[in-house]
ZALO-234567 format. One record per atom (N, C-alpha, C): residue in three letters; x negated, y, z negated. Coordinates in steps of 0.02 Angstrom, whole numbers, plus 50000, padded with zeros to 5 digits. Example, Ala and Ser with C-alpha at 12.3 -4.5 7.8 and 13.67 -1.06 7.14 Angstrom:
% residues 2
ALA493404971649610/ALA493854977549610/ALA493404983549610/SER493584988849646/SER493164994749643/SER493555000249606/
***
This chain:
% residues 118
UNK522384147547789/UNK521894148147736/UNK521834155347711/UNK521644159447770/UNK521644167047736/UNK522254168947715/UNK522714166947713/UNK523624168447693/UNK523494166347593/UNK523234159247591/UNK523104156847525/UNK522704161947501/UNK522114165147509/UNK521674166247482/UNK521934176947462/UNK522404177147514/UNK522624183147499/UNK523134183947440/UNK523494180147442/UNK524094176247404/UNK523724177447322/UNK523004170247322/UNK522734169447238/UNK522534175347250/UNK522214181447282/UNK521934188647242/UNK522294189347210/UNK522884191947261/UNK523334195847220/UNK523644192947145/UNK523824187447152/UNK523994182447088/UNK523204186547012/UNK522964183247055/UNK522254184446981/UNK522274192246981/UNK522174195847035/UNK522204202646990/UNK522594206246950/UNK523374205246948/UNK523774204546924/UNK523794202646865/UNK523524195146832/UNK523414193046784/UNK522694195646744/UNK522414198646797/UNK521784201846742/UNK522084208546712/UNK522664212246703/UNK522704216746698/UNK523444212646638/UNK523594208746647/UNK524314207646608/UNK524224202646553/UNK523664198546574/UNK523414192646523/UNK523084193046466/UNK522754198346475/UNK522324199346410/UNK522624204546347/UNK522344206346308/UNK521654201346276/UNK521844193446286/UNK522454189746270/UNK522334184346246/UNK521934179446298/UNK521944180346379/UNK521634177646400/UNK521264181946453/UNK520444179346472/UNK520004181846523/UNK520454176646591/UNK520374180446648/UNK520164177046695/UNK519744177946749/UNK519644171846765/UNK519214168546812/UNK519214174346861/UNK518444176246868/UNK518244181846919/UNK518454179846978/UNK518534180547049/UNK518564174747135/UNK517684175247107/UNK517294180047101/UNK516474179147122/UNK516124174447081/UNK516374173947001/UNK516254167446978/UNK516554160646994/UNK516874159946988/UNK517274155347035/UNK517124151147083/UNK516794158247140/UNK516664154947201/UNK515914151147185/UNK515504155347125/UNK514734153447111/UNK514954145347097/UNK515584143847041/UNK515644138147028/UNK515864133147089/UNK515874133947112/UNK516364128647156/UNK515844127547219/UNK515284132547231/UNK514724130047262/UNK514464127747232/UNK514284127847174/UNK513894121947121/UNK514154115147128/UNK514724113547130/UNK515014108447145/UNK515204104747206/UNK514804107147268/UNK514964104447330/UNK515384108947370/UNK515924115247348/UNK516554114447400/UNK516234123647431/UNK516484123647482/UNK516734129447526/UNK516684136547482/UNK516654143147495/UNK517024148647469/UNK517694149147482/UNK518144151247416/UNK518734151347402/UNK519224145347426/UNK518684139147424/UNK519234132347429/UNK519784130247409/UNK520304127947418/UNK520944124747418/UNK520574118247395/UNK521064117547305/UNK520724112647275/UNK521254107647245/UNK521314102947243/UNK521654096647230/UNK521814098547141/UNK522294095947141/UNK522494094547043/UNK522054093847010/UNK521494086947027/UNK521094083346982/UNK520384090446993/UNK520424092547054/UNK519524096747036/UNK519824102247010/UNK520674104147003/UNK520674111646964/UNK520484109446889/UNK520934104146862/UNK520684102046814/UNK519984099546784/UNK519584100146859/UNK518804096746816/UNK518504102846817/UNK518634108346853/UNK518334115446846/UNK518624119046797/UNK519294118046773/UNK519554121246690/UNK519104121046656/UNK519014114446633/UNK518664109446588/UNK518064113446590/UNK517614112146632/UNK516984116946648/UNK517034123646633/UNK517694127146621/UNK517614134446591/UNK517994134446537/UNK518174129046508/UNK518534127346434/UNK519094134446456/UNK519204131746470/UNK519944137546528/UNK520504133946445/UNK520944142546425/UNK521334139546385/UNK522064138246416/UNK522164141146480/UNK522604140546544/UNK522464140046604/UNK522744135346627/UNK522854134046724/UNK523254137946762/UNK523114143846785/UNK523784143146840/UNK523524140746916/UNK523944139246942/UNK524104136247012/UNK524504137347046/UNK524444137547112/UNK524934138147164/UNK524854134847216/UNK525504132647255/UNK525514130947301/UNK525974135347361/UNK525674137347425/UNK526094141047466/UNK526324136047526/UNK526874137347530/UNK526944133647597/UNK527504137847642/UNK527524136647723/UNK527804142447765/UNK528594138247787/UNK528964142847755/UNK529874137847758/UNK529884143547816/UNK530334140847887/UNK530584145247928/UNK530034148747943/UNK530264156847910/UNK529904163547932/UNK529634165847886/UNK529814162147815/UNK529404166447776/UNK528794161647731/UNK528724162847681/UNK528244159847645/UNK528664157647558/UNK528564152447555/UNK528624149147465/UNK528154148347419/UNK528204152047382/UNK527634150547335/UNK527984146147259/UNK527754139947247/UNK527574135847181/UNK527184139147148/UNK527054141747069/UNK526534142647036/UNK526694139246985/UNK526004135746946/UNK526184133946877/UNK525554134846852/UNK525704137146787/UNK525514138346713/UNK525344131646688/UNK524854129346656/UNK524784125946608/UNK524114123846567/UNK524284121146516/UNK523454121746475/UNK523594120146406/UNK523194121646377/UNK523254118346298/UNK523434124146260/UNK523374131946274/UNK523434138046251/UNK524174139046252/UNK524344138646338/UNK524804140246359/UNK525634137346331/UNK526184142846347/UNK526584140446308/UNK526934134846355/UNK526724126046337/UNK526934124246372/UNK526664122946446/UNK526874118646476/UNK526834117646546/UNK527394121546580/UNK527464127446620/UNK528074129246656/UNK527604131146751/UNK528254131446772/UNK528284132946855/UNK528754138946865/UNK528634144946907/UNK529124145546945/UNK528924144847009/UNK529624145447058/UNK529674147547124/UNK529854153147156/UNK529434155047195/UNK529794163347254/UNK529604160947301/UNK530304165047342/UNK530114164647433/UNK530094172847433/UNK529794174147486/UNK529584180547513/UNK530154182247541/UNK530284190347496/UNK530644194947525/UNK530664195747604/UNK531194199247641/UNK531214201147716/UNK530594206747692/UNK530004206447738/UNK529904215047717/UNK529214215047672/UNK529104207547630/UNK528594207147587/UNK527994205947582/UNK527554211747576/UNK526784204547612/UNK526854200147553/UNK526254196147573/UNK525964190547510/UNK525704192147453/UNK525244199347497/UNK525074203947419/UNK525584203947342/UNK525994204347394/UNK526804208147350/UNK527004203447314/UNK526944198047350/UNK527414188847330/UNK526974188447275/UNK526244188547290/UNK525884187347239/UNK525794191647169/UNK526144197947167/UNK526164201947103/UNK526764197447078/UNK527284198247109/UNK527894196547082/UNK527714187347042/UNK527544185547081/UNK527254176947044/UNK526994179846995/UNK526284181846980/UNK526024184846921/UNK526564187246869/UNK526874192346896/UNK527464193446844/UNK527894190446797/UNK528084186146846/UNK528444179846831/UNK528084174346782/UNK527654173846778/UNK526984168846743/UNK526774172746684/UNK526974178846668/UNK526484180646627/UNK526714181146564/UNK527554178946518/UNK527824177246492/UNK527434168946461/UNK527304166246511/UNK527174160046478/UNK526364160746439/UNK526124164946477/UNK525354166646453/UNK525284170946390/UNK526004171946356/UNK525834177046301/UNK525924171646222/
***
């Protein structure tokens, strides 16, 4: 869990600095205000259908998402982009460098994503 939650910082801060103007994002501290409004945990791991019902709730003009999962020794990250703004629905994939934290995995995802956000 704390591996995920290190992973989306780095992802969102990344994108607060590369996304805009055209897009804000989602504070973690708003976020987390929302998602206790709605029943779940701080910094919960959230299913397809509640990322999508919490978009909706912030008329979000993009989704991104990720999924991490641990291959071997290192870590994979899925991210996808998508939304009504966005160009398109796209994904990529990274596995973690020898050598990389998650911090790191997680700029490089951002990087990678932020083409579709323009």
């Amino acid at each position: 869990f704390e591996r995920a939650v290190e992973l989306a910082t780095s992802i969102r801060g990344r994108l607060e600095k590369i996304a805009q103007p055209e897009y804000a994002v989602v504070s973690r501290q708003i976020m987390n205000k929302a998602l206790e409004q709605y029943g779940y945990p701080t910094d919960a791991i959230l299913t397809r259908a509640a990322t999508g019902a919490l978009a909706e709730v912030f008329q979000a003009k993009a989704v991104v998402t990720a999924n991490l999962e641990l291959v071997g020794a290192v870590y994979r990250v899925v991210a996808h982009v998508g939304g009504p703004e966005a160009l398109g629905s796209q994904s990529v994939e990274l596995t973690q460098a020898e050598g990389q934290s998650l911090s790191e995995l997680g700029l490089a995802v951002a990087d990678r994503l932020k083409s579709y956000l323009k």
